[in-house]
C-alpha positions in Angstrom: 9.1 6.5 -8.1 6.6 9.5 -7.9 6.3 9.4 -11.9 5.5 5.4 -11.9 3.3 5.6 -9.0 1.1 8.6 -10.4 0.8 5.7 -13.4 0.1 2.6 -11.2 -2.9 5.1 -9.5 -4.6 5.5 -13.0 -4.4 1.9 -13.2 -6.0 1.3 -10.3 -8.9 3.3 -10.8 -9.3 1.9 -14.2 -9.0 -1.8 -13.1 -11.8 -1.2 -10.1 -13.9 0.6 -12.6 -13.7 -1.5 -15.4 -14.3 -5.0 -13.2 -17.1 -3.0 -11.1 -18.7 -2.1 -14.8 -18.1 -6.3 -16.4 -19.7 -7.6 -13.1 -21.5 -5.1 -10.6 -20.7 -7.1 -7.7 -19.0 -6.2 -4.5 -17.5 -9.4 -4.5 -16.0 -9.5 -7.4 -14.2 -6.5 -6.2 -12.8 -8.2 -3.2 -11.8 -11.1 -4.9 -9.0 -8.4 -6.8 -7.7 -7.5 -3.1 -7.4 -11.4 -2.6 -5.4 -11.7 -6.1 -3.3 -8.8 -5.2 -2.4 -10.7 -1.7 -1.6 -13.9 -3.1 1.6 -13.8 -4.2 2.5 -11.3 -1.1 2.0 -14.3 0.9 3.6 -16.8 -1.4 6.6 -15.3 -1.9 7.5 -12.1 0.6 10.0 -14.1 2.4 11.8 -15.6 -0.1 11.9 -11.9 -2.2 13.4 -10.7 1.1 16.2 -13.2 1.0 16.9 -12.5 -2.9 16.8 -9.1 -2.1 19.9 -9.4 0.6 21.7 -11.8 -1.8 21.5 -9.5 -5.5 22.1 -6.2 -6.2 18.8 -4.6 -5.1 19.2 -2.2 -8.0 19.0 -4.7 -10.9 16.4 -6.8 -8.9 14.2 -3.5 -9.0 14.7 -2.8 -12.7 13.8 -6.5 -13.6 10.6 -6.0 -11.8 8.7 -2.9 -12.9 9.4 -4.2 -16.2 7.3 -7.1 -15.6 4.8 -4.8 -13.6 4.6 -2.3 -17.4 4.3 -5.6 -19.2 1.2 -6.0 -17.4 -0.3 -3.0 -18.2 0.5 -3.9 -21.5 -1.0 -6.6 -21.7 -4.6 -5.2 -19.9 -4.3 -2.6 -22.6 -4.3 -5.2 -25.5 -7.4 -6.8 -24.0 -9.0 -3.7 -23.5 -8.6 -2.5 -27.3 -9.2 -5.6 -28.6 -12.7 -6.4 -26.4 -11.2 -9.4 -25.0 -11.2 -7.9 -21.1 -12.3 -10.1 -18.6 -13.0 -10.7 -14.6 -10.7 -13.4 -15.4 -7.9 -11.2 -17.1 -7.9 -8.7 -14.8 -7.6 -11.8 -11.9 -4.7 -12.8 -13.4 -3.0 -10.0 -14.7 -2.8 -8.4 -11.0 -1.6 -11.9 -9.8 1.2 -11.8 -12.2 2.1 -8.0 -11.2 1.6 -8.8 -7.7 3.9 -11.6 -7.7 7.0 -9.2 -9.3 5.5 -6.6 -6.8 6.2 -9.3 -4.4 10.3 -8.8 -5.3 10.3 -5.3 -6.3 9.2 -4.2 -2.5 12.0 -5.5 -0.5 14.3 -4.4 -2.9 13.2 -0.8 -3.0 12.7 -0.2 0.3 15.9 -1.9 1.6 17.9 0.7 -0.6 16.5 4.0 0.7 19.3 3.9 4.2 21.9 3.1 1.7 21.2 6.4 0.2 21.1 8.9 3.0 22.7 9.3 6.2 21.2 7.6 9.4 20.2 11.4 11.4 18.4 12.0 8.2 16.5 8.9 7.6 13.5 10.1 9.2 13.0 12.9 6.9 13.3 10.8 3.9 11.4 8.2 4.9 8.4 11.1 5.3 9.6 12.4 1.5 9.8 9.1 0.2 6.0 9.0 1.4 4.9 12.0 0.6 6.1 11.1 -3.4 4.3 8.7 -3.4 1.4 10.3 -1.9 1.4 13.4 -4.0 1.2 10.7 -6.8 -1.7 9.3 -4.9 -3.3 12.5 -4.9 -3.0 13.2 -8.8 -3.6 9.6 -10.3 -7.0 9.1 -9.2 -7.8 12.4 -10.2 -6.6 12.2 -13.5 -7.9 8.5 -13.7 -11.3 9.5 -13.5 -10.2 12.3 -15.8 -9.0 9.5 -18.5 -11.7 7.0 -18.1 -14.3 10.0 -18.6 -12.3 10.7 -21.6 -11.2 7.8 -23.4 -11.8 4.8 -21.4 -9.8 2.0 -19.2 -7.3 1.0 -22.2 -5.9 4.9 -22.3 -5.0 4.7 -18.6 -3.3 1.2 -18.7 -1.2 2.3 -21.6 -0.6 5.5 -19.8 0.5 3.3 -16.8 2.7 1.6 -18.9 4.7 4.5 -19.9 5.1 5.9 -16.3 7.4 3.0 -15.3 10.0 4.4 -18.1 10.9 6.9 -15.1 11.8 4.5 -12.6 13.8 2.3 -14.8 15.9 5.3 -16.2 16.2 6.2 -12.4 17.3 2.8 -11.4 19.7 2.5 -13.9 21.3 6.5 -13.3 21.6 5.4 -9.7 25.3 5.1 -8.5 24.7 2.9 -5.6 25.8 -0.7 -5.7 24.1 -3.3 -3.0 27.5 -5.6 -2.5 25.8 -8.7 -0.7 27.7 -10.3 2.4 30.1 -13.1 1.3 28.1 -16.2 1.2 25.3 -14.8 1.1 23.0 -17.0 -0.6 18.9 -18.2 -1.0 17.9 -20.8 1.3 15.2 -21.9 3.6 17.4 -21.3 6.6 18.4 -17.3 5.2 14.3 -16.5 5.1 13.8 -18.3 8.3 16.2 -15.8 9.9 14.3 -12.7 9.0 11.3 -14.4 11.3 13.1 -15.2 14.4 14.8 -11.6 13.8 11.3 -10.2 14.2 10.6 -12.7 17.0 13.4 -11.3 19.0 12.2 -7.8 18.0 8.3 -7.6 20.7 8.2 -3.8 19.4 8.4 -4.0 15.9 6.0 -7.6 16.1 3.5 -6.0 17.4 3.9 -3.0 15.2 3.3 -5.2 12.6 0.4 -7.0 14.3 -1.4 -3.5 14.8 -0.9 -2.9 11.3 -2.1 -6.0 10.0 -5.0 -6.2 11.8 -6.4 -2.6 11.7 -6.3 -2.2 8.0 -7.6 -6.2 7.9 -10.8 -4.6 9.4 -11.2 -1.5 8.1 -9.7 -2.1 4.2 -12.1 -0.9 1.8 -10.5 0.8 -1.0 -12.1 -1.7 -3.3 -15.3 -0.6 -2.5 -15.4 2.8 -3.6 -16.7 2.5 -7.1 -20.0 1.3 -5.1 -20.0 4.6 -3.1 -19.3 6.4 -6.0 -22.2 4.9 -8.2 -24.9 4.5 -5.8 -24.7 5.8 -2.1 -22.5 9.7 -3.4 -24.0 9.6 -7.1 -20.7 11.0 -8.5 -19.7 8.4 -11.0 -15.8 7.9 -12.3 -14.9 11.8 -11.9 -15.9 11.6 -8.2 -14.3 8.0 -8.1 -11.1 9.5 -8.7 -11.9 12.3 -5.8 -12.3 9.3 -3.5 -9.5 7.7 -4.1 -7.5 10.6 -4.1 -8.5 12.2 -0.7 -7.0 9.9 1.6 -3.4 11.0 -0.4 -4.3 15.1 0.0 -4.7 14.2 4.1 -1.3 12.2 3.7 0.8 14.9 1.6 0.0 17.5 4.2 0.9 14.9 6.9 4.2 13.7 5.3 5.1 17.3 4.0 5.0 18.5 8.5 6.7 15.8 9.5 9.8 15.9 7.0 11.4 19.2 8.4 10.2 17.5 12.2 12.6 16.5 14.5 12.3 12.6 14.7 8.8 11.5 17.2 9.8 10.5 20.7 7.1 9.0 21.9 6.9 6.2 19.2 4.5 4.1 21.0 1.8 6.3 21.7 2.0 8.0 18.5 1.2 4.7 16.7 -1.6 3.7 18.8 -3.7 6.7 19.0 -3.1 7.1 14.8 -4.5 3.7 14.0 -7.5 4.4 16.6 -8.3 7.7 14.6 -7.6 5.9 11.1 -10.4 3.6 12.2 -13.2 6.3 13.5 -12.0 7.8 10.2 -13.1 5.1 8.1 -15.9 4.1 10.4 -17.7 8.0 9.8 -16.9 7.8 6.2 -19.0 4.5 5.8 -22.1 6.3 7.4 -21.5 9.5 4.9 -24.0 10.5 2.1 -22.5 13.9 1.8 -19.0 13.9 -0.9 -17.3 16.6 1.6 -17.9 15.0 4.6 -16.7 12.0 2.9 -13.5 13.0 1.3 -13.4 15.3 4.7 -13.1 12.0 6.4 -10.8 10.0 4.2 -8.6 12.7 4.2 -8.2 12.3 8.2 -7.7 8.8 7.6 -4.9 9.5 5.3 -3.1 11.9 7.3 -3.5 9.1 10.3 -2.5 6.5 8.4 0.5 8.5 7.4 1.8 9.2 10.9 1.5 5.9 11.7 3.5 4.5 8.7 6.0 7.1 9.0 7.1 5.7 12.9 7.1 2.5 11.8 9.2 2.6 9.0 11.8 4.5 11.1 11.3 2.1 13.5 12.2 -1.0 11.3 14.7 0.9 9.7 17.0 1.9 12.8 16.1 -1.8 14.4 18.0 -3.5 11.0 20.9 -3.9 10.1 21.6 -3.5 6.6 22.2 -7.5 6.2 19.0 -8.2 6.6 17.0 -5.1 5.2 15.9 -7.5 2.4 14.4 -10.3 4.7 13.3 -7.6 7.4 10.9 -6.1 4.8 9.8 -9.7 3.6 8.2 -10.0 6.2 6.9 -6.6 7.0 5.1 -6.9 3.9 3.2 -10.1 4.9 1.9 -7.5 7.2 1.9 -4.3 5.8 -0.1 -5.4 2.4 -1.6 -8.6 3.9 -3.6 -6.7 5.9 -5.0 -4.1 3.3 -5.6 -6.5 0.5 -7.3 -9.8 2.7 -9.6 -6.5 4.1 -10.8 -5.8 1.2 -11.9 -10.1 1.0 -13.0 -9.6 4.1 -14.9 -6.1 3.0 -16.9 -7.2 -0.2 -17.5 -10.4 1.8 -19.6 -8.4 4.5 -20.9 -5.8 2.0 -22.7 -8.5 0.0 -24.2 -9.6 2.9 -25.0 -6.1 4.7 -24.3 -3.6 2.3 -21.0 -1.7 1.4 -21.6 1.3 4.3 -22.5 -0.9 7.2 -19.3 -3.3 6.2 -17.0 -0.2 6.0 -18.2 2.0 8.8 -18.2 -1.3 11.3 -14.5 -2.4 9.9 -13.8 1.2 10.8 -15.2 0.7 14.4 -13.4 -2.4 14.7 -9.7 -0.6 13.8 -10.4 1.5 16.3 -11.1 -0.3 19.4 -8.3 -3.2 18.4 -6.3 0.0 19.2 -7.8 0.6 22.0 -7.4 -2.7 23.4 -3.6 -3.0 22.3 -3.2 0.4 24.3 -4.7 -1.4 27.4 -2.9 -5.1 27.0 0.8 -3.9 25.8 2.0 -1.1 28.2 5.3 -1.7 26.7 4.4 -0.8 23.2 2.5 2.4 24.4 5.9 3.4 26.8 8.3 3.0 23.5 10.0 5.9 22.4 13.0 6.7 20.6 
């Protein structure tokens, strides 16, 4: 997964570039969050129910061949001058939509591969992969768009998913599904009223949702880059890649960590300093307070994800992994990709900082408030 994730980063800074470059609007830039969200929202709970009823395995090698195909395909427009605002709207659709089936899938397999005392620890190395990725794609995206351009890094993206698919396939384990098990209305409406029943990990989810609904603005860093930190795509990549350096450190501590007690408060007070993290950083004009900043936010943001998982993870049983992660990722990348709607929205009408460092402001006192009004999230523990 770290080899196909260090590819999807360089795609990512290529796609924001490139669209930033055909239509210099923060809009525009949104819009991409709102086309990654779609099919999230379309389709998360009935990907969490396919994922219960196939083998989870297959499922995931199906997808990130769609997801390369895509890159593909942005790579043949690029070459042949035929990109578009359009293209790259549709394209992301189309990989968010097998990204829609390749999450629950993934993530439901990681317990079936190590023993419940240890899950903690590789949930926090399973993270930390995939942030160490974080950390070198936007680098060496910037690094390949100064080079040779946007079409280099989507075919480079394309490549990188080679690793998981040869992993996938080397992989041993076998999800058997429950007799019976089958895709229905009534098998994804399960997976809700399981989360109903559930008031901790709800409003885990709520907190998530709605902190990184206000202060998403990943989106809008080619506009800090160009024309509030002057650093063009080299520091792009930098940005983009400073929230990861705060999260390796983060992930790398807590894997050899005894698992967190106090799982409540420990959530709480991460989102509150993951939004006055975000909320400095869009008042910044200096790059080292900046990337200072996003590297807190990271390392917060980290912390927080980290519980949770563990959280949802001990809470499920393997039955419903599939449908339990449906959901959580209405949530989980809801929230980040309608911010970033919500962020070029109020950056076109007040400008990229004020949008970002008030979204910030907002995370943090929703924390706040949740802290105040749910004594019996703050009291969880383990």
């Amino acid at each position: 997964m770290g080899v196909s994730q260090l590819g999807t980063q360089v795609q990512r800074v290529a796609i924001a570039w490139q669209l930033y470059l055909l239509t210099k609007s923060p809009m525009s830039l949104g819009l991409l969050g709102l086309f990654r969200v779609l099919p999230v929202l379309l389709f998360a709970l009935g990907a969490g129910v396919v994922a219960d009823a196939v083998d989870r395995r297959r499922l995931m090698i199906v997808t990130q061949t769609i997801i390369a195909l895509c890159s593909v395909a942005l790579a043949a427009l690029t070459i042949t001058h035929r990109m578009s605002a359009t293209a790259i709207y549709a394209l992301s659709f189309l990989a968010g939509c097998a990204n829609a089936f390749d999450n629950p899938a993934r993530q439901s397999l990681v317990p079936s591969l190590v023993p419940r005392e240890h899950l903690t620890n590789a949930l926090s190395l399973n993270i930390m992969t995939w942030q160490i990725a974080s950390v070198a794609g936007p680098g060496l995206g910037g690094l390949v768009l100064q080079a040779s351009g946007p079409a280099a890094a989507y075919v480079l993206d394309a490549i990188s998913f080679l690793g998981v698919i040869v992993a996938a396939l080397a992989m041993r384990h076998r999800h058997v599904p429950a007799p019976g098990r089958r895709v229905s209305a009534a098998a994804a409406l399960d997976g809700l009223r399981f989360v109903r029943g559930q008031p901790v990990l709800l409003w885990m989810m709520l907190l998530d949702f709605f902190g990184t609904l206000l202060a998403g603005a990943t989106l809008l860093m080619p506009i800090f880059a160009d024309e509030i930190l002057h650093v063009g795509a080299r520091g792009l990549g930098w940005l983009y890649a400073a929230p990861s350096v705060g999260a390796v450190l983060t992930a790398l501590a807590m894997a050899g960590r005894p698992e967190v007690e106090a799982r409540g408060a420990v959530v709480l007070a991460s989102v509150f300093v993951y939004g006055l993290a975000i909320a400095g950083f869009g008042v910044s004009e200096n790059l080292w307070l900046s990337l200072a900043l996003l590297a807190l936010s990271g390392a917060a943001d980290t912390v927080s994800m980290v519980v949770r998982q563990t959280v949802r993870q001990v809470l499920t049983p393997d039955p419903m992994r599939g449908r339990m992660t449906g959901v959580n990722m209405i949530f989980f990348a809801g929230g980040p990709q309608l911010g970033e709607v919500e962020a070029g929205a109020v950056a076109r009408l007040v400008g990229a900082p004020l949008s970002v460092a008030t979204g910030g402001l907002g995370c943090a006192l929703l924390a706040a408030a949740v802290a105040l009004l749910m004594p019996s999230l703050r009291r969880h523990r383990a």
